[in-house]
Kinemage of the C-alpha trace (Angstrom):
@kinemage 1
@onewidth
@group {chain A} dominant
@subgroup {mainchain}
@vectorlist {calphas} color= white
{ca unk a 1} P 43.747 31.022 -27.437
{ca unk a 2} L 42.904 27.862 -25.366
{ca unk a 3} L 39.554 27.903 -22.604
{ca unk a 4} L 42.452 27.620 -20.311
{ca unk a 5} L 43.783 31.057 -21.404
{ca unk a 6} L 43.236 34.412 -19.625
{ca unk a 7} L 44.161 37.698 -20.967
{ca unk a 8} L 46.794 40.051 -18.843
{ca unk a 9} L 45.686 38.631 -15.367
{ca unk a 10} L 47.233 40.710 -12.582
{ca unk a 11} L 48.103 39.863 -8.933
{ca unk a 12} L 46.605 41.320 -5.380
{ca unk a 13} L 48.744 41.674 -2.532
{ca unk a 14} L 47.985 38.219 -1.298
{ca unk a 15} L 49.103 36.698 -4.602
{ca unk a 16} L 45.658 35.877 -6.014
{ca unk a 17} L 45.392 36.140 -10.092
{ca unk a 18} L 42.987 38.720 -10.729
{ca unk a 19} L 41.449 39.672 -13.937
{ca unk a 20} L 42.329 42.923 -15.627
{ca unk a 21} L 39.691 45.152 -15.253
{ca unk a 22} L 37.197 46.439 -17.634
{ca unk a 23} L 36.475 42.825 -19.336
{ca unk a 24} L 34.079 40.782 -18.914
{ca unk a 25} L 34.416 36.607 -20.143
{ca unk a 26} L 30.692 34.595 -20.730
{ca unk a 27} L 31.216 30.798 -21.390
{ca unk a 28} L 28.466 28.270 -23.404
{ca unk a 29} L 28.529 25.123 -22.467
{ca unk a 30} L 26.379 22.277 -22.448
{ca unk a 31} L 26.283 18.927 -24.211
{ca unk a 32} L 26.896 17.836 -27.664
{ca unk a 33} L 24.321 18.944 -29.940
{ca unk a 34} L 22.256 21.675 -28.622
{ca unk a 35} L 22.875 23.647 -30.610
{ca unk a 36} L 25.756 25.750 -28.392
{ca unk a 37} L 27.766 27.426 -30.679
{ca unk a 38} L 25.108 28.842 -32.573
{ca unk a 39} L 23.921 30.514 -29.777
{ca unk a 40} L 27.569 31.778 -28.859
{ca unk a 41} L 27.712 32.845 -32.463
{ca unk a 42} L 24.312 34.895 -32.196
{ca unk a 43} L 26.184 36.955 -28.822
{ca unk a 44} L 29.573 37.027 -30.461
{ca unk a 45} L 27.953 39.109 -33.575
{ca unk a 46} L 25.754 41.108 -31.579
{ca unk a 47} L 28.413 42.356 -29.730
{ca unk a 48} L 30.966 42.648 -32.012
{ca unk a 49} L 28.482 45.515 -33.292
{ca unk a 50} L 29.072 46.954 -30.035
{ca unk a 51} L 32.507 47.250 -28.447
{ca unk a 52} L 35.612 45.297 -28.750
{ca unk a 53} L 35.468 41.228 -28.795
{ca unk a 54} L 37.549 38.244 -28.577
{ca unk a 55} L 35.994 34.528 -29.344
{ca unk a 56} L 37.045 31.433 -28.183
{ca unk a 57} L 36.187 27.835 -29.249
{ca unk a 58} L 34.491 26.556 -32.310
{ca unk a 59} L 32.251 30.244 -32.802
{ca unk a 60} L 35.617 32.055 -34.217
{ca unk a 61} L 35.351 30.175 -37.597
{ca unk a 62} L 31.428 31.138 -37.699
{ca unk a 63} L 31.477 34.945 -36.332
{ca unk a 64} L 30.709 37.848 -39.137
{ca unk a 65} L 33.915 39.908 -39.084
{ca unk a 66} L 32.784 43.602 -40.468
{ca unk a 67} L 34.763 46.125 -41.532
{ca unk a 68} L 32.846 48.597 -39.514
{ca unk a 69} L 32.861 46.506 -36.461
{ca unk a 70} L 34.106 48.724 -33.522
{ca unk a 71} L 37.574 48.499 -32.201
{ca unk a 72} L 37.147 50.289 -29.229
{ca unk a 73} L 35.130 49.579 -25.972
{ca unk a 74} L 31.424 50.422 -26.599
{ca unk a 75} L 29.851 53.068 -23.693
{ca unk a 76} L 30.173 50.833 -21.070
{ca unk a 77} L 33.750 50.449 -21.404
{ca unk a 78} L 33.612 46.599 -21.430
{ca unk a 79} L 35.968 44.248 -23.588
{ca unk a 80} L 33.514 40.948 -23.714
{ca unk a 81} L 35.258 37.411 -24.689
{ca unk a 82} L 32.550 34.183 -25.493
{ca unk a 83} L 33.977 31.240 -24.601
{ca unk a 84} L 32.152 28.486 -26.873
{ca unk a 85} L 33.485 25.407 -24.481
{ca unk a 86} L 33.951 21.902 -25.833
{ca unk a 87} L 30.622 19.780 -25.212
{ca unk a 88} L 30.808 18.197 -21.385
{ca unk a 89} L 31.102 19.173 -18.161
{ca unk a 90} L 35.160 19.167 -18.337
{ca unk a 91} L 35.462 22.463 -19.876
{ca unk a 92} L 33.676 23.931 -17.404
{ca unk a 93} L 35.555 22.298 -14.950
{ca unk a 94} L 38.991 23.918 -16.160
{ca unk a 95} L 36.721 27.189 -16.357
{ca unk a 96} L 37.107 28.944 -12.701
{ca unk a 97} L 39.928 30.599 -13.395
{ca unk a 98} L 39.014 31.884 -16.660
{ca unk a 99} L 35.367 32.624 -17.306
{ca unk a 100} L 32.530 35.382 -14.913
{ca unk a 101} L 29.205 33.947 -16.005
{ca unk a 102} L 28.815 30.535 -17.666
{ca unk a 103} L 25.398 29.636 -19.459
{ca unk a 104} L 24.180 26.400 -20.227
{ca unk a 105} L 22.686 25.415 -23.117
{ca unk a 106} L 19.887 22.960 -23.438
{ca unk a 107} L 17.167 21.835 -25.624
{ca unk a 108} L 13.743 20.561 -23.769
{ca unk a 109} L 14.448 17.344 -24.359
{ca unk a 110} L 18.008 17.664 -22.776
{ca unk a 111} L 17.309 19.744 -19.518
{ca unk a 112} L 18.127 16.549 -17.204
{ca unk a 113} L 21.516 17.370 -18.041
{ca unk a 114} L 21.495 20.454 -16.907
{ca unk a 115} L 21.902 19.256 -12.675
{ca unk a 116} L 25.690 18.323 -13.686
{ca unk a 117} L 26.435 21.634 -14.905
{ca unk a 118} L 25.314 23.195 -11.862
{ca unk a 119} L 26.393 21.407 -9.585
{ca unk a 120} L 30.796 21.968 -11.040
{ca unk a 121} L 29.751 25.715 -11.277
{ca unk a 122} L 28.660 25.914 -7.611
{ca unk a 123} L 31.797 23.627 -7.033
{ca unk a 124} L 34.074 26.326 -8.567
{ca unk a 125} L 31.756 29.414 -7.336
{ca unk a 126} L 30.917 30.373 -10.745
{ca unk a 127} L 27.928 32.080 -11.736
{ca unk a 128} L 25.060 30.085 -13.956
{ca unk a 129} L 22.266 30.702 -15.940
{ca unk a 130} L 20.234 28.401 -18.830
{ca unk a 131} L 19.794 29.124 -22.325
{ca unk a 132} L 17.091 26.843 -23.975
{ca unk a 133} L 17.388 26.438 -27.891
{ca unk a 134} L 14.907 24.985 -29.754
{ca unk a 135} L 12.056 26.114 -27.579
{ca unk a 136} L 8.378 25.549 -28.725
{ca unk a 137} L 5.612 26.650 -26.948
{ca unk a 138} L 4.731 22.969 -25.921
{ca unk a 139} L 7.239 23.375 -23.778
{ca unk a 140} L 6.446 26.195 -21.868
{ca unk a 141} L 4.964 24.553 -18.620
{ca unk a 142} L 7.691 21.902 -18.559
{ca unk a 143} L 10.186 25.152 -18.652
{ca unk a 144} L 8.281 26.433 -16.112
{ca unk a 145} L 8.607 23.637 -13.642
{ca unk a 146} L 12.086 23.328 -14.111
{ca unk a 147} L 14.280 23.609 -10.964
{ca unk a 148} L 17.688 24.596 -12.112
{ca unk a 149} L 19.708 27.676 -12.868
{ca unk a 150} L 17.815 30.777 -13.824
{ca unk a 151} L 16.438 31.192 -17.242
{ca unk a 152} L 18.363 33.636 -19.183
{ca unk a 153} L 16.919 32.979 -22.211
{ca unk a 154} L 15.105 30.835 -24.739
{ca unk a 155} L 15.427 29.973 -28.230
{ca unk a 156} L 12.356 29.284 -30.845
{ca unk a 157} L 12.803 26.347 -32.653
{ca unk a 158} L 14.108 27.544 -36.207
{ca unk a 159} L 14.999 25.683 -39.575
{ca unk a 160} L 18.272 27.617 -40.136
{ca unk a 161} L 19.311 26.364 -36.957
{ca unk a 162} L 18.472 22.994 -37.626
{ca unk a 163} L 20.495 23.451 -41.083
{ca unk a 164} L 23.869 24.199 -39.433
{ca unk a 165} L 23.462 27.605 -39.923
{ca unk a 166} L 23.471 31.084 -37.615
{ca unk a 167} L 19.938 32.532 -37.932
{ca unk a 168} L 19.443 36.154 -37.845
{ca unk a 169} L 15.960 36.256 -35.404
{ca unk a 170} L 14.439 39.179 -36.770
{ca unk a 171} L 13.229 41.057 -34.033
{ca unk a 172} L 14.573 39.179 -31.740
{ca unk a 173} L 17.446 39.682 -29.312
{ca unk a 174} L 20.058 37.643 -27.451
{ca unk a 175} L 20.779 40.354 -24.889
{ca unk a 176} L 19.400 39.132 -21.942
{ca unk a 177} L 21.998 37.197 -21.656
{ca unk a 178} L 24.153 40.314 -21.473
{ca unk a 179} L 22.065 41.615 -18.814
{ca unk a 180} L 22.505 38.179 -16.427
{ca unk a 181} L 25.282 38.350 -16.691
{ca unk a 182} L 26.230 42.339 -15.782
{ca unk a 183} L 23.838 42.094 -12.968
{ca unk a 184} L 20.861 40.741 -13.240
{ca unk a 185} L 19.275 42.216 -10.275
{ca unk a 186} L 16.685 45.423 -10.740
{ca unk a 187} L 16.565 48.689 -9.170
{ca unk a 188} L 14.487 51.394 -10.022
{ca unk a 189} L 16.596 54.689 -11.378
{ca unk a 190} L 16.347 56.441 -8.355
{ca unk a 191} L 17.716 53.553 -6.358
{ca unk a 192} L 20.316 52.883 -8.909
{ca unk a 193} L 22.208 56.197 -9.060
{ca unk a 194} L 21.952 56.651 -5.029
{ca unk a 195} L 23.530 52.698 -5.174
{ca unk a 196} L 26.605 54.221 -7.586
{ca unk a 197} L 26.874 57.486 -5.455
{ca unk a 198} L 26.816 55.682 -2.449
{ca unk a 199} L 29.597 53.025 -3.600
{ca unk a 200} L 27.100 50.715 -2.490
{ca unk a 201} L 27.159 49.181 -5.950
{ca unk a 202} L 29.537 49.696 -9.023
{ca unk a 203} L 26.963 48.073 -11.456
{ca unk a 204} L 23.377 48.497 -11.401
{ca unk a 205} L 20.393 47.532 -13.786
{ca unk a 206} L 17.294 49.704 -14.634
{ca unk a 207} L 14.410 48.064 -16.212
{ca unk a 208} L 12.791 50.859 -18.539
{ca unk a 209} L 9.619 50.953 -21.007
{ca unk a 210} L 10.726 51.716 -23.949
{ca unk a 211} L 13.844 53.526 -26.002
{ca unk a 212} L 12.898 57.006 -25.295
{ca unk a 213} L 12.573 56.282 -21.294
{ca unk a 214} L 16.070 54.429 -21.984
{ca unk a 215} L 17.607 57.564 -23.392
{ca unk a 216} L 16.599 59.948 -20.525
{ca unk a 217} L 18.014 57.332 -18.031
{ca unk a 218} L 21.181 56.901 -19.572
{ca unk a 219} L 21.984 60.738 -19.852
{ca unk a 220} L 21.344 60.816 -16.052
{ca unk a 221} L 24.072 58.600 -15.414
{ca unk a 222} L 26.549 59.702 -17.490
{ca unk a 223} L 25.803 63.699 -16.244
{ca unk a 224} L 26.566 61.819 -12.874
{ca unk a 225} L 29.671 60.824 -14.427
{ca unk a 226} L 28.953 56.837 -14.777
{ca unk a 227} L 28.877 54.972 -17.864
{ca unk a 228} L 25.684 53.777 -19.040
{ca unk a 229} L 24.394 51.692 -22.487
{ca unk a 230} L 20.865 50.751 -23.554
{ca unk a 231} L 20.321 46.879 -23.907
{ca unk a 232} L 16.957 45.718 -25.203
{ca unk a 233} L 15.535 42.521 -24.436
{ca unk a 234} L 12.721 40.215 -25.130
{ca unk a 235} L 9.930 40.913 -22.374
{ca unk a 236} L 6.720 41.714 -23.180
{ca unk a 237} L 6.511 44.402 -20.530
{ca unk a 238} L 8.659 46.453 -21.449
{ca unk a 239} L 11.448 47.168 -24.017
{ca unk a 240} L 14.761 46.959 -22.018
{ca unk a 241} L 17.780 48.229 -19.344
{ca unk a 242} L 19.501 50.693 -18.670
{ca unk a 243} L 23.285 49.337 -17.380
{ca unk a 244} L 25.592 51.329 -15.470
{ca unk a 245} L 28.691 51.402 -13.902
{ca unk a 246} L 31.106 53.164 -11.812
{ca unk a 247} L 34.214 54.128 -14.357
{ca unk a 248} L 37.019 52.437 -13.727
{ca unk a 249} L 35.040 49.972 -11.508
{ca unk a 250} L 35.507 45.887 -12.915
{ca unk a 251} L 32.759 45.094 -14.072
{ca unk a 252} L 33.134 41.896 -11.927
{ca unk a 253} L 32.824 43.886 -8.683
């Protein structure tokens, strides 16, 4: 399957090519040597423990295939696809048609590369967030400064990463990037479910303190008949989100 590809697209009455619903395609690009296919590896395994995957690009031949990986959509009822794009702004280029969210990836000393890649994704109306690898805290204020696309997320610098190979990052997660790219706007719960109910919204995101807070919020939704998953990330003030999402609903709505 080619970057170009794009699974069981369906038409509206106008004839525009819609994608099916219920899946949800992230891309990586960025340029040669930052380290971008690790980090697509990192997402591809993380949610391969979670719900049904395809990979395309380079990250197929690195990806841990497990036995027990699930086959089905997870709660959410999402089937994900990471794109790991050829280095250069061409594959993003060819990418409207095929990819939701793209993120960039970057190192510190490469984040004057970053303009090009925004400006094709506002050319195509694509989504577009950063992803810095082989952060140190050095960096921080220079990260800080930075006007470009959102930060997603950030990556410490890491000797198995310099090695060629896909560190684990113990207690560490890559699922902010998940989050960005479901919705990264907050609500509070209360604002969330009257958002569903009202159709006002058919994804929502709510920030919550820690896992036990995340497991009350979830069963609200789904006793309102949404689907809802738990997706921890890395701030300090708290421990994750709560997504949910109208069934049925795209998740690109």
């Amino acid at each position: 399957m080619s970057i170009d590809s794009r699974s069981s697209p369906t038409e509206d009455p106008n004839g525009q090519r819609e994608p099916p619903e219920n899946h949800r395609r992230i891309g990586f690009v960025g340029p040669a040597g930052v380290g971008k296919t690790t980090i697509a590896t990192v997402v591809a395994n993380r949610l391969g423990e979670r719900t049904a995957l395809d990979v395309v690009g380079e990250a197929t031949t690195r990806i841990e295939r497990s036995p027990s990986a699930p086959a089905e959509l997870g709660p959410l009822g999402i089937h994900w696809t990471v794109v790991d794009a050829p280095a250069g702004t061409a594959a993003l280029e060819r990418a409207s048609e095929t990819l939701d969210t793209a993120f960039v990836v970057a190192t510190p000393g490469t984040l004057d590369r970053v303009a090009r890649y925004e400006r094709v994704a506002d050319r195509i109306d694509l989504d577009v967030f950063l992803v810095v690898n082989r952060f140190e805290e050095c960096h921080r204020e220079e990260l800080g400064a930075f006007d470009g696309p959102d930060l997603a997320e950030y990556f410490y610098e890491d000797e198995t990463t310099l090695a060629g190979t896909v560190p684990e990052f113990a207690g560490w997660t890559t699922e902010a990037l998940l989050l960005e790219s479901l919705q990264p706007e907050r609500m509070d719960g209360f604002e969330a479910m009257a958002a569903l109910d009202g159709g006002h919204r058919s994804v929502v995101n709510v920030e919550v303190e820690d896992e036990a807070a995340a497991l009350a919020v979830v069963r609200r939704f789904r006793d309102g008949g949404y689907a809802a998953d738990f997706f921890r990330c890395n701030c300090r003030c708290h421990d994750g989100h709560v997504i949910a999402r109208s069934r049925g609903a795209s998740p690109n709505d």
